[in-house]
C-alpha positions as CSV (number, residue, x, y, z in Angstrom):
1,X,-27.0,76.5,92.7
2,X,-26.0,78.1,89.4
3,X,-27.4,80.3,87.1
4,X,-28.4,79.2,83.5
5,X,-29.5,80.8,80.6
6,X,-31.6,79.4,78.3
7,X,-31.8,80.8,74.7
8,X,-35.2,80.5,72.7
9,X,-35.9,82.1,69.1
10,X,-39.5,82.7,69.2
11,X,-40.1,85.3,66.2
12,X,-44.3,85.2,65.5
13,X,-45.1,84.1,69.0
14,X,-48.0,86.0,70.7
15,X,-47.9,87.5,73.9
16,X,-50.7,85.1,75.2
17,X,-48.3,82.1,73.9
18,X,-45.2,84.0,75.8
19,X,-47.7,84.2,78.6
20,X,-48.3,80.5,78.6
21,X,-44.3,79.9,78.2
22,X,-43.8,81.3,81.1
23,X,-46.4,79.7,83.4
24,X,-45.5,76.8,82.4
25,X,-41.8,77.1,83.5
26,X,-42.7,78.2,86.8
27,X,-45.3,75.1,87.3
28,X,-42.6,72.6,86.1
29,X,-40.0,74.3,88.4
30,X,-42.3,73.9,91.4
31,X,-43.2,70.6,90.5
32,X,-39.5,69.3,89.7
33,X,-38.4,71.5,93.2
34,X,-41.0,69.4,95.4
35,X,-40.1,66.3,93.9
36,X,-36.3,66.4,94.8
37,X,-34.6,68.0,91.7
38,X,-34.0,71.8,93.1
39,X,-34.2,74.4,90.3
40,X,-36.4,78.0,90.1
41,X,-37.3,79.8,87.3
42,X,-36.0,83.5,87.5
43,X,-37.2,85.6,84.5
44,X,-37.3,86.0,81.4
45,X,-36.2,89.0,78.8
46,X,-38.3,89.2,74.9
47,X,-37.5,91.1,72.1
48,X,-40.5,90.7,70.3
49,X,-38.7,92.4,66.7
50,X,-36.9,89.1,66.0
51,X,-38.5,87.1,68.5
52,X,-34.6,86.5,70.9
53,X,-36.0,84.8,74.0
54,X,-33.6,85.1,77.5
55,X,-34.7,82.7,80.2
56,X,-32.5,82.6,83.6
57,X,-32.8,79.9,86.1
58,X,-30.9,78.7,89.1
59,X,-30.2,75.3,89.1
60,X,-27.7,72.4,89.4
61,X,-26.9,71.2,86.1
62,X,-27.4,72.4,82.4
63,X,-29.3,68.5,82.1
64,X,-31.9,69.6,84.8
65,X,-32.7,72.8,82.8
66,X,-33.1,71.4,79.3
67,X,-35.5,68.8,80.9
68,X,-37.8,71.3,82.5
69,X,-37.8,72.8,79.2
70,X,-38.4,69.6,77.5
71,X,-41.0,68.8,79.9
72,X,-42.6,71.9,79.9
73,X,-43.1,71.6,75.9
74,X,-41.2,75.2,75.5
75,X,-38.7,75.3,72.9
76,X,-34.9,76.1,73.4
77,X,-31.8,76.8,71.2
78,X,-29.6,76.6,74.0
79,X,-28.7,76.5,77.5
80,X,-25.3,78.1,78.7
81,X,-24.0,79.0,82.5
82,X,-24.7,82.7,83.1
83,X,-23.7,84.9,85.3
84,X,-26.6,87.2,86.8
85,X,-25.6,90.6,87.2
86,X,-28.7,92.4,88.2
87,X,-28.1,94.8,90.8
């Protein structure tokens, strides 16, 4: 699989709305994952100043991550192959 990176501007969003975001990525991934389309939500970075939203997920195509997005109801500026450098 490949890493993706999805880019959100989410400037005003509460924590409890970020909270939501998030668990509703995870649900679609699961549900998309058991029904044949294998993708995993990894995490995701805030800055809650100006609202930049980072979201990483391993997948196999930019098209399956923009439609667990879609799906999902969470909003997205972008979604770009990334490379995951954490340690």
């Amino acid at each position: 699989m490949t890493v993706y990176l999805v880019e959100r501007s989410l400037k005003g969003i509460s924590m409890e709305d970020l909270g939501g975001a998030q668990k509703a990525a995870i649900s679609k991934a699961a549900e998309m994952s058991a029904a044949g389309t294998d993708i995993k939500y990894i995490r995701t970075t805030f800055t809650p100043d100006d609202g930049h939203c980072m979201c990483l997920f391993d997948g196999n195509s930019v098209a399956d991550v923009q439609r667990l997005n879609e799906e999902a109801g969470i909003p997205f500026d972008s979604v770009v192959e990334a490379l995951d450098l954490t340690p």
